[in-house]
C-alpha positions as CSV (number, residue, x, y, z in Angstrom):
1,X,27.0,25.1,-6.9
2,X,26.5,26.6,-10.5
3,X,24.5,23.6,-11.5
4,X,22.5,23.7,-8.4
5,X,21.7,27.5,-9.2
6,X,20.3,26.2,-12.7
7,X,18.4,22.8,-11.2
8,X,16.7,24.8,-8.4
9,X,14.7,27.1,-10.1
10,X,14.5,24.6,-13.1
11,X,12.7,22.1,-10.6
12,X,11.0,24.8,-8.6
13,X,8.9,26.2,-11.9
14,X,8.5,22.7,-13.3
15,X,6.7,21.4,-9.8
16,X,5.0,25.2,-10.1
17,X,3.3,24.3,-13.6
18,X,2.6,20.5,-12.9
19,X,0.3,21.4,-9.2
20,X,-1.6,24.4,-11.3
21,X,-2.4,21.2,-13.7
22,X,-3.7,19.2,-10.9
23,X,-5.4,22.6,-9.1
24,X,-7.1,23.5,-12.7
25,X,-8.4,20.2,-13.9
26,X,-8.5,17.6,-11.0
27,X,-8.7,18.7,-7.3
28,X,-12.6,19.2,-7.4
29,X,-12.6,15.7,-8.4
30,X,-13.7,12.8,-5.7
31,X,-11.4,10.2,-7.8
32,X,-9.0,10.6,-4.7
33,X,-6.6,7.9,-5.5
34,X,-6.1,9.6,-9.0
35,X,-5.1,13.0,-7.6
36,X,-3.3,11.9,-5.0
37,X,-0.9,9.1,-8.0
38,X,-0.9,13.0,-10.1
39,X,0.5,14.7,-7.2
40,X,3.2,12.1,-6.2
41,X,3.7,11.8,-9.9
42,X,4.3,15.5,-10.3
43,X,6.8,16.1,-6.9
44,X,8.6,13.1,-8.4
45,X,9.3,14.8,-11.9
46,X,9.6,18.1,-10.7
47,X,13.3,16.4,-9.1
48,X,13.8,14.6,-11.9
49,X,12.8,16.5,-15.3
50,X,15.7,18.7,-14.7
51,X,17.8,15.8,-15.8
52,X,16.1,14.6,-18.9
53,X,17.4,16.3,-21.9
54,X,15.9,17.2,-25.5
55,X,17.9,19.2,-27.8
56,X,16.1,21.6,-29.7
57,X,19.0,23.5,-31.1
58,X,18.5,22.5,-34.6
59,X,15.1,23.5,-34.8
60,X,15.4,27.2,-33.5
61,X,18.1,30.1,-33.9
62,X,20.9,30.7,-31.1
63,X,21.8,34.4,-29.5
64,X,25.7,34.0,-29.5
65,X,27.0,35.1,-26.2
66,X,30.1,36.4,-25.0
67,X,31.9,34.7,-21.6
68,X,33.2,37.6,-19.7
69,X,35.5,36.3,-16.5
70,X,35.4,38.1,-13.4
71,X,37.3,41.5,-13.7
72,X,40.9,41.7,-12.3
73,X,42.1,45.3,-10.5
74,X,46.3,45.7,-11.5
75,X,47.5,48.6,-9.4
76,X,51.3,50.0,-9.4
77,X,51.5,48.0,-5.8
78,X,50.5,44.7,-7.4
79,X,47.6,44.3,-5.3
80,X,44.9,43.0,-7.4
81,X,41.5,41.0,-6.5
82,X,38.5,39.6,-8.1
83,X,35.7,42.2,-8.6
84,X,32.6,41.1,-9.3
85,X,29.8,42.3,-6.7
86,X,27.3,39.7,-8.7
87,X,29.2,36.6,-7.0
88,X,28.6,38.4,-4.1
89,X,25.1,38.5,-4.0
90,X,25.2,34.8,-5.2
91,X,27.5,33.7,-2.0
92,X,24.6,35.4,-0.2
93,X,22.0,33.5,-1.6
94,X,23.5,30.1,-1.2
95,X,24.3,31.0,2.2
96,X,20.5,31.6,2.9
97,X,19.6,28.4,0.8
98,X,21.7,26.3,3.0
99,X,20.2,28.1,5.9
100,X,16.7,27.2,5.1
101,X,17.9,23.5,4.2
102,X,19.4,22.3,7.5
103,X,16.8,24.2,9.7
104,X,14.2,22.0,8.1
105,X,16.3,19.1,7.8
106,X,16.7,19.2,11.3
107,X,13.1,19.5,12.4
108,X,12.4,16.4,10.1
109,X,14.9,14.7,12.0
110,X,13.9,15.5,15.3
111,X,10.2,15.0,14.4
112,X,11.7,11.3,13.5
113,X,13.1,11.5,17.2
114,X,10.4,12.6,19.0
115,X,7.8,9.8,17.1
116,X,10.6,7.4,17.9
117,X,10.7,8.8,21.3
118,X,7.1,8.2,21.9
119,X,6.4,4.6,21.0
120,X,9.4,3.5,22.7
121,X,8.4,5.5,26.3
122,X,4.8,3.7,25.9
123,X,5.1,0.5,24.0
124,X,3.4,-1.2,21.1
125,X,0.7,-3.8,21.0
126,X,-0.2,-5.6,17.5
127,X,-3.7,-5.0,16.7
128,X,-5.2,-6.2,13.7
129,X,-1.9,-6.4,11.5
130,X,-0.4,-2.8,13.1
131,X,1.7,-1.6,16.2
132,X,-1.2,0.2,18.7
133,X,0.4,2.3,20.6
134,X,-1.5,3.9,23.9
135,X,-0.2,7.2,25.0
136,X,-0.8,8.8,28.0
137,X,-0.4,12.8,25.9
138,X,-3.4,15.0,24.9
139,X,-2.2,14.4,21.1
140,X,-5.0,13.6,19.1
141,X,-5.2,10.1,17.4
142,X,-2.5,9.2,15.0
143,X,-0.6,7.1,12.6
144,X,3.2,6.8,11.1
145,X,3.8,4.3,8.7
146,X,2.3,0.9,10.9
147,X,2.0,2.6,14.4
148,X,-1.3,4.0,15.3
149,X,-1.2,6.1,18.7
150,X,-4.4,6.5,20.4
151,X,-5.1,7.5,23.9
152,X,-7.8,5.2,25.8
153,X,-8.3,7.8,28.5
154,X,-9.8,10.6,25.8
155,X,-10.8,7.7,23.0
156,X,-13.4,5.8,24.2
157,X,-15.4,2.2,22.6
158,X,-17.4,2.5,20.1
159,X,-14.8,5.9,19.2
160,X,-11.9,4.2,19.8
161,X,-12.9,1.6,17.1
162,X,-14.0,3.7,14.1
163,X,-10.5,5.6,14.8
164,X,-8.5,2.7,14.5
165,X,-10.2,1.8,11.3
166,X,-9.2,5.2,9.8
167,X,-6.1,4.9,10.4
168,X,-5.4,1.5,9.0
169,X,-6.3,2.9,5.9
170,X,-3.7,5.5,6.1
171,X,-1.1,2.5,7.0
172,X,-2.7,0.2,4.5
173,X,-2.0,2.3,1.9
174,X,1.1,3.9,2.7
175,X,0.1,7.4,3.0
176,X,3.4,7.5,5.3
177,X,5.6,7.4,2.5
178,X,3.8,9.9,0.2
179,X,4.4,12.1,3.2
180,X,8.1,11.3,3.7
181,X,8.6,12.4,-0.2
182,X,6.4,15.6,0.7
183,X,8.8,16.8,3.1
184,X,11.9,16.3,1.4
185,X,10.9,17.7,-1.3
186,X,9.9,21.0,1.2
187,X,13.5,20.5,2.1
188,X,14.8,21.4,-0.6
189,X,12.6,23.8,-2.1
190,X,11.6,25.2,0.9
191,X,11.6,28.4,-0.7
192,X,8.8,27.4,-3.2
193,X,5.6,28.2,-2.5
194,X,4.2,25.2,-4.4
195,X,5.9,23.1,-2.3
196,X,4.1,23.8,0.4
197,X,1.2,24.0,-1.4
198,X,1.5,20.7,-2.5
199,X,2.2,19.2,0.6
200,X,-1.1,20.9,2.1
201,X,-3.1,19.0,-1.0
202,X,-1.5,15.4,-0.5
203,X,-2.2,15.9,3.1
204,X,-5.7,16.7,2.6
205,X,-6.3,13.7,-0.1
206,X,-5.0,11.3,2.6
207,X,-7.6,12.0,4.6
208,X,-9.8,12.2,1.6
209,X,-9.3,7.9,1.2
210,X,-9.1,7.5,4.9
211,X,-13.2,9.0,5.0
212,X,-13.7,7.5,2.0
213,X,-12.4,4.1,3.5
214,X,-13.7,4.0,6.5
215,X,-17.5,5.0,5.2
216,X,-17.4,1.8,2.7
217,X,-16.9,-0.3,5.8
218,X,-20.5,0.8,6.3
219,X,-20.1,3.5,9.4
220,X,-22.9,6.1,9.8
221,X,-21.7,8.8,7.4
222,X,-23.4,11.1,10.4
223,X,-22.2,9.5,13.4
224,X,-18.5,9.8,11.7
225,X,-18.8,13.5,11.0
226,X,-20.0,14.2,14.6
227,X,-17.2,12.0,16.0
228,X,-14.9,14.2,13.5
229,X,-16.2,17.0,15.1
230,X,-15.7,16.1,18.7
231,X,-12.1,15.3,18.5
232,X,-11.1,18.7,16.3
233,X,-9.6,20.1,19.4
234,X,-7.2,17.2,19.8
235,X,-3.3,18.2,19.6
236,X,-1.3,17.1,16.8
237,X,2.4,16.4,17.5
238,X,4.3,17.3,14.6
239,X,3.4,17.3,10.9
240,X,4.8,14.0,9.6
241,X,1.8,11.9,10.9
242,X,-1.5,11.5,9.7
243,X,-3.8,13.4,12.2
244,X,-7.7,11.8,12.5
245,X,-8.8,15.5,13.2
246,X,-6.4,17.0,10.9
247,X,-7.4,20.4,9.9
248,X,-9.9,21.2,7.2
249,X,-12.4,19.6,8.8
250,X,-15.1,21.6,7.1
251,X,-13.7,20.4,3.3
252,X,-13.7,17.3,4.7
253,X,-17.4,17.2,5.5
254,X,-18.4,18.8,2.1
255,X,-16.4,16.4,0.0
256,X,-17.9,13.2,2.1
257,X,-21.5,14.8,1.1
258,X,-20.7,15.7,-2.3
259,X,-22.1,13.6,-5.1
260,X,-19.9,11.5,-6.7
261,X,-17.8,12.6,-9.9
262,X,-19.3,10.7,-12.8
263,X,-17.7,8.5,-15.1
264,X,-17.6,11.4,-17.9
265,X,-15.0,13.8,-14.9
266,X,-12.8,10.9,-15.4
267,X,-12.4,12.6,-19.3
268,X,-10.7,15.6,-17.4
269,X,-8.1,13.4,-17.0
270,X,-7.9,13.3,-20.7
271,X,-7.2,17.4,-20.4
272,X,-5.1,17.1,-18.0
273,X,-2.5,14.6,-19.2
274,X,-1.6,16.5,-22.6
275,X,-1.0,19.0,-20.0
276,X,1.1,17.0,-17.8
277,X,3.0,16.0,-20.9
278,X,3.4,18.9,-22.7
279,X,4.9,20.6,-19.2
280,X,7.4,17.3,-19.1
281,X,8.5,17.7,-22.6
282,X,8.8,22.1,-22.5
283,X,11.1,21.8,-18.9
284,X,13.2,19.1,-20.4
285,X,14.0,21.0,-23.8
286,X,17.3,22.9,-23.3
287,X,15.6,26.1,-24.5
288,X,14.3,26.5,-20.9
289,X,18.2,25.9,-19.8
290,X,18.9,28.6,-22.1
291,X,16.8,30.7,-21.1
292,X,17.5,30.3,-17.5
293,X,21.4,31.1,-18.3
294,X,20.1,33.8,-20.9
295,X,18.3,35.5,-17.9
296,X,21.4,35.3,-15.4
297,X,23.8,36.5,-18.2
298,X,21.8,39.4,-17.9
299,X,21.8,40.2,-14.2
300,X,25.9,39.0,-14.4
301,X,26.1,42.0,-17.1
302,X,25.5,44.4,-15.0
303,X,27.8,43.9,-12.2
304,X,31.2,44.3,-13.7
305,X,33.2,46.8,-12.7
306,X,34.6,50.5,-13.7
307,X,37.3,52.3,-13.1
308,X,36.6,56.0,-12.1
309,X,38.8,58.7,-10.9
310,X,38.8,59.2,-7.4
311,X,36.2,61.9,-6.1
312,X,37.9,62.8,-2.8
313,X,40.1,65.1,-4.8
314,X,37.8,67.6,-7.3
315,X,40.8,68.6,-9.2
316,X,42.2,65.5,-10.5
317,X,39.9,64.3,-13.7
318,X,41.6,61.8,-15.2
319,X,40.3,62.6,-19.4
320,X,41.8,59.3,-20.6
321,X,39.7,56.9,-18.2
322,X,36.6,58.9,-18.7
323,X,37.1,58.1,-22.3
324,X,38.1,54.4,-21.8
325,X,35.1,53.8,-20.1
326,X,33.0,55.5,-23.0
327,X,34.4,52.9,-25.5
328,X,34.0,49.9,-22.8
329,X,31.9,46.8,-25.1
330,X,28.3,47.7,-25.2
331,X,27.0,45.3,-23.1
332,X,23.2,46.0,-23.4
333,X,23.8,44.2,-26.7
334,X,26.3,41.3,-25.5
335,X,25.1,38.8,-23.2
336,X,27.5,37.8,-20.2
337,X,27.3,34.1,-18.8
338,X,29.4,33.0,-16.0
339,X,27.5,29.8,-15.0
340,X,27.3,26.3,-17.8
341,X,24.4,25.5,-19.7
342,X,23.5,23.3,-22.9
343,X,26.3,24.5,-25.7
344,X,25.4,27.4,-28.1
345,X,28.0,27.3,-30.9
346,X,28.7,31.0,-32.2
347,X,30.1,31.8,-35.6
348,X,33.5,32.2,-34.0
349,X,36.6,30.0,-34.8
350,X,40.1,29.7,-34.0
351,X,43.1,31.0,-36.1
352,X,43.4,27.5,-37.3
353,X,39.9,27.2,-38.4
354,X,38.0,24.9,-35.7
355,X,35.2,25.5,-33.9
356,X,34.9,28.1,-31.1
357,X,32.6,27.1,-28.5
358,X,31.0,30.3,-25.9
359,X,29.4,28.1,-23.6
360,X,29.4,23.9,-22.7
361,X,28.2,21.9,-20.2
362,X,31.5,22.1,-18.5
363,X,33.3,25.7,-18.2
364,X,37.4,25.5,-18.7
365,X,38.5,26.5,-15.3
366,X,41.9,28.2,-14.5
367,X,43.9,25.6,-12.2
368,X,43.6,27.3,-9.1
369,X,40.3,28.8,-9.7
370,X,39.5,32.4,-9.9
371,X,41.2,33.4,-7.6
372,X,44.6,31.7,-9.0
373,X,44.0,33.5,-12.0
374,X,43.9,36.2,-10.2
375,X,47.3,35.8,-8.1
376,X,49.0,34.6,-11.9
377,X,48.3,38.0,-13.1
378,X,48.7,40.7,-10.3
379,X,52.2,38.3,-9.2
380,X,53.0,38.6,-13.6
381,X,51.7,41.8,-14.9
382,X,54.1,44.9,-14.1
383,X,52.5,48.7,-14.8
384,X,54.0,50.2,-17.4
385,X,56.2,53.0,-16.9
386,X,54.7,55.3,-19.4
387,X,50.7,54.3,-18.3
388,X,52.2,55.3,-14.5
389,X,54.2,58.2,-15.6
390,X,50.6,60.0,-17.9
391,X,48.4,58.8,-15.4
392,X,46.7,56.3,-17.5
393,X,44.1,54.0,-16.1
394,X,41.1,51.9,-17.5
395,X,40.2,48.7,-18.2
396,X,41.7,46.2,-21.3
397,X,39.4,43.5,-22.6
398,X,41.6,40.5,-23.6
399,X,39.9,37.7,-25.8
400,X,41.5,34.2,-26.2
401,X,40.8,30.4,-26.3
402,X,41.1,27.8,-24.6
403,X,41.8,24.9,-26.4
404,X,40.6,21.4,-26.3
405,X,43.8,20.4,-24.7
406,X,43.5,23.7,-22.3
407,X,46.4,25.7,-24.0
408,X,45.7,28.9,-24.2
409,X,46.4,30.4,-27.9
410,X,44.2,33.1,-29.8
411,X,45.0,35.9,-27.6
412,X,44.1,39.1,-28.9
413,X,42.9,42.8,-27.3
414,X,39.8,44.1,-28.3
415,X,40.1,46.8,-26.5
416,X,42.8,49.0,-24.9
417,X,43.6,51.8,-23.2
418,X,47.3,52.6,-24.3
419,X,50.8,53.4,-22.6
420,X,51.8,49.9,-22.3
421,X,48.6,48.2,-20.7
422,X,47.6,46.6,-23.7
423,X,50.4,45.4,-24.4
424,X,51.2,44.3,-21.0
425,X,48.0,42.4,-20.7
426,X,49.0,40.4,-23.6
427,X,52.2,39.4,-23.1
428,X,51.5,38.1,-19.5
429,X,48.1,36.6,-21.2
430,X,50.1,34.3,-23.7
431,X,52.1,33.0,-20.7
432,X,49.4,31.5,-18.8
433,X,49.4,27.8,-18.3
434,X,46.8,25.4,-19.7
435,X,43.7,25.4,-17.9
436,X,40.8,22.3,-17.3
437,X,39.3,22.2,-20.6
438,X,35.7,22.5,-21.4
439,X,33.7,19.8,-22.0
440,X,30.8,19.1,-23.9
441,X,28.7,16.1,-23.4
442,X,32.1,14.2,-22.3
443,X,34.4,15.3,-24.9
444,X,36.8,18.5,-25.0
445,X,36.2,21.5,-27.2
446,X,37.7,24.8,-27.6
447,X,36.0,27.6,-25.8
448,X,36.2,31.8,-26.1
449,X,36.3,33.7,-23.4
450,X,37.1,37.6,-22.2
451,X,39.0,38.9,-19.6
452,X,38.9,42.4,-18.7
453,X,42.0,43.5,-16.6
454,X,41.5,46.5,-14.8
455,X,44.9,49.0,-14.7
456,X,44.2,51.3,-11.7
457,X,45.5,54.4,-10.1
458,X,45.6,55.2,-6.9
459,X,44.7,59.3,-6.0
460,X,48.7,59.9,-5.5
461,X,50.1,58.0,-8.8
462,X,47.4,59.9,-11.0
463,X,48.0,63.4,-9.0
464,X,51.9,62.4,-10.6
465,X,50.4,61.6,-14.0
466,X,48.7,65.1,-14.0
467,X,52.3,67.4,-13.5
468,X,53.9,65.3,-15.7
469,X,51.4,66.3,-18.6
């Protein structure tokens, strides 16, 4: 799910860039068969560019960053839980994600169905090299892949003809399939505007060639626009076929009328590909991955969480907490990444003088997950005595590596809160067992991470913390 989080929007702004290319330089243009090549082209590499990779890191400066995991709450009671609000609001995005994808998954499917459906119930006829099909429904004339549907009763000769030979061009030139890659690509991005918009621009182009196609077989350029006209009130069944009186009807007309782009458009091409390339070569460069991770570290940053005295009781302040949380790591200046990305190599390095990695392609994971790290350390960690006894609470930020071979060694606080927390944290730190290393570009490396361990309270314990002082 993490990497989907980073391809989505990494595919999403890359198809963005490559249709403003084609709506800036190109879709004025009567070269039809030109746009429509770009726009396949570009839905095409906007799935795949996410997968080519340039490294740029030795031609520009890294941030370092700092891998904070998920907070862990230790109370007296050894209940303890994950806190992080900011997976929260990522569960809820991938639940509406999924959402979106099998809604529109299934109406592909059952648009599949119902075409299915409808040539079986009325049978095909072969017709000039494609499977006519005569229907007996008000749809208006239509093609999927080599079945043409026409009905005799509203499409009369010399109609009927002129129809047929539009949409042969569609099956001739296997607009079907340019349509089939349309809508996948919708289905997984149906959240993208320019998905949709791109869609609506292939469609149109389709029936661009189609006009174009069937007035080079010499029809009346007037008596075809009429006969457009008198079928625009046909129904279309679903949005997978090419419709003879698809919408747009009126763009239609102007662009059979307009003059022909000269030979010299065909240099806007020439514009347009340094575009085209220059937009393949910035989304493939893992600066953009950094930046992506860069700009989720930041919205990660801001959900960890605090530890404040409880406010249904006025008279209890607890002074030490207030003061912990005063000297928490100033995170404004630290960035916080909890999802992989290309590796950034910080200055850091272990006690024995390797390499520290902060992030890699592949995170170490605890074995169990979070949430087994979390059961290891509230089913380890006791509450000191003396934190109880004073009423100290707060949070302790353990640093320590995991090595290549996922020991865990380098363990260290860098910052405490006193009566035996620190302490605490540590001891039961050192004891963890080797995790999944981290990986970078196959191979295991030693990565850094933080842990903050929150020591918490509840209103009774710190009322007893108060008398004793």
């Amino acid at each position: 799910m993490n990497h989907l989080l980073l391809y989505l929007p990494h595919s999403a702004v890359c198809l963005a860039a490559l249709y403003l290319v084609y709506w800036l330089f190109l879709r004025r243009e009567t070269f039809f068969t030109m746009n429509r090549f770009f726009l396949v082209s570009a839905a095409l590499l906007s799935i795949l560019i996410p997968f080519i990779r340039f490294n740029l890191y030795d031609l520009a400066p890294v941030r370092p960053v700092v891998i904070y995991l998920d907070p862990v709450i230790i109370t007296p009671e050894k209940i303890g839980h994950i806190a992080s609000r900011y997976e929260n609001i990522v569960q809820t995005i991938w639940i509406i994600y999924i959402t979106g994808v099998i809604v529109f998954l299934t109406k592909f499917i059952f648009q599949l169905v119902q075409l299915a459906f409808v040539a079986r119930r009325n049978g095909t006829s072969r017709n000039e090299g494609i499977n006519l099909v005569f229907t007996d429904q008000s749809y208006s004339p239509f093609s999927f892949f080599n079945y043409v549907f026409v009905n005799p009763r509203q499409d009369k000769e010399p109609e009927i003809s002129t129809i047929i030979k539009h949409e042969q061009i569609h099956v001739r030139q296997w607009h079907s399939i340019d349509r089939i890659i349309m809508e996948l690509l919708v289905i997984v991005q149906w959240f993208n505007p320019f998905a949709w918009f791109i869609l609506r621009s292939v469609k149109t182009i389709h029936e661009f060639l189609a006009d174009e196609g069937v007035l080079k077989k010499g029809f009346s350029k007037w008596d075809y626009q009429e006969l457009l006209l008198t079928r625009a009130s046909g129904i279309q069944i679903n949005n997978l076929t090419n419709n003879f009186n698809i919408s747009l009807l009126k763009t239609r007309i102007i662009m059979m009328t307009r003059t022909r782009s000269t030979v010299r458009a065909k240099w806007k091409i020439m514009l347009a590909l340094p575009a085209f390339m220059v937009v393949v070569f910035l989304f493939s460069t893992s600066s953009f991955d950094r930046i992506l991770a860069q700009t989720i570290s930041q919205n990660a940053g801001k959900e960890t969480t605090k530890a404040a005295p409880d406010k249904s009781d006025p008279k209890i302040s607890d002074q030490r907490t207030a003061q912990t949380e005063k000297k928490e790591p100033q995170k404004q200046q630290v960035k916080q990444v909890k999802y992989t990305a290309p590796v950034v190599l910080d200055n850091k390095t272990t006690s024995n003088g390797e390499p520290c990695y902060t992030v890699v392609e592949k995170q170490p994971s605890f074995k169990g997950g979070q949430d087994g790290l979390a059961k290891f350390l509230t089913e380890n960690i006791k509450y000191p005595a003396e934190a109880k006894e004073k009423g100290i609470q707060g949070k302790v930020f353990v640093a320590f590596v995991v090595m290549a071979d996922g020991s865990v060694t380098d363990v260290k606080i860098i910052q405490g809160v006193g009566g035996g927390c620190d302490e605490e944290a540590m001891r039961v730190a050192k004891m963890m067992p080797k995790w999944n290393p981290g990986t970078e570009k196959g191979k295991p490396v030693n990565v850094a991470f933080n842990l903050p361990i929150n020591f918490k309270l509840d209103c009774k314990e710190k009322g007893k913390g108060e008398k004793v002082k």
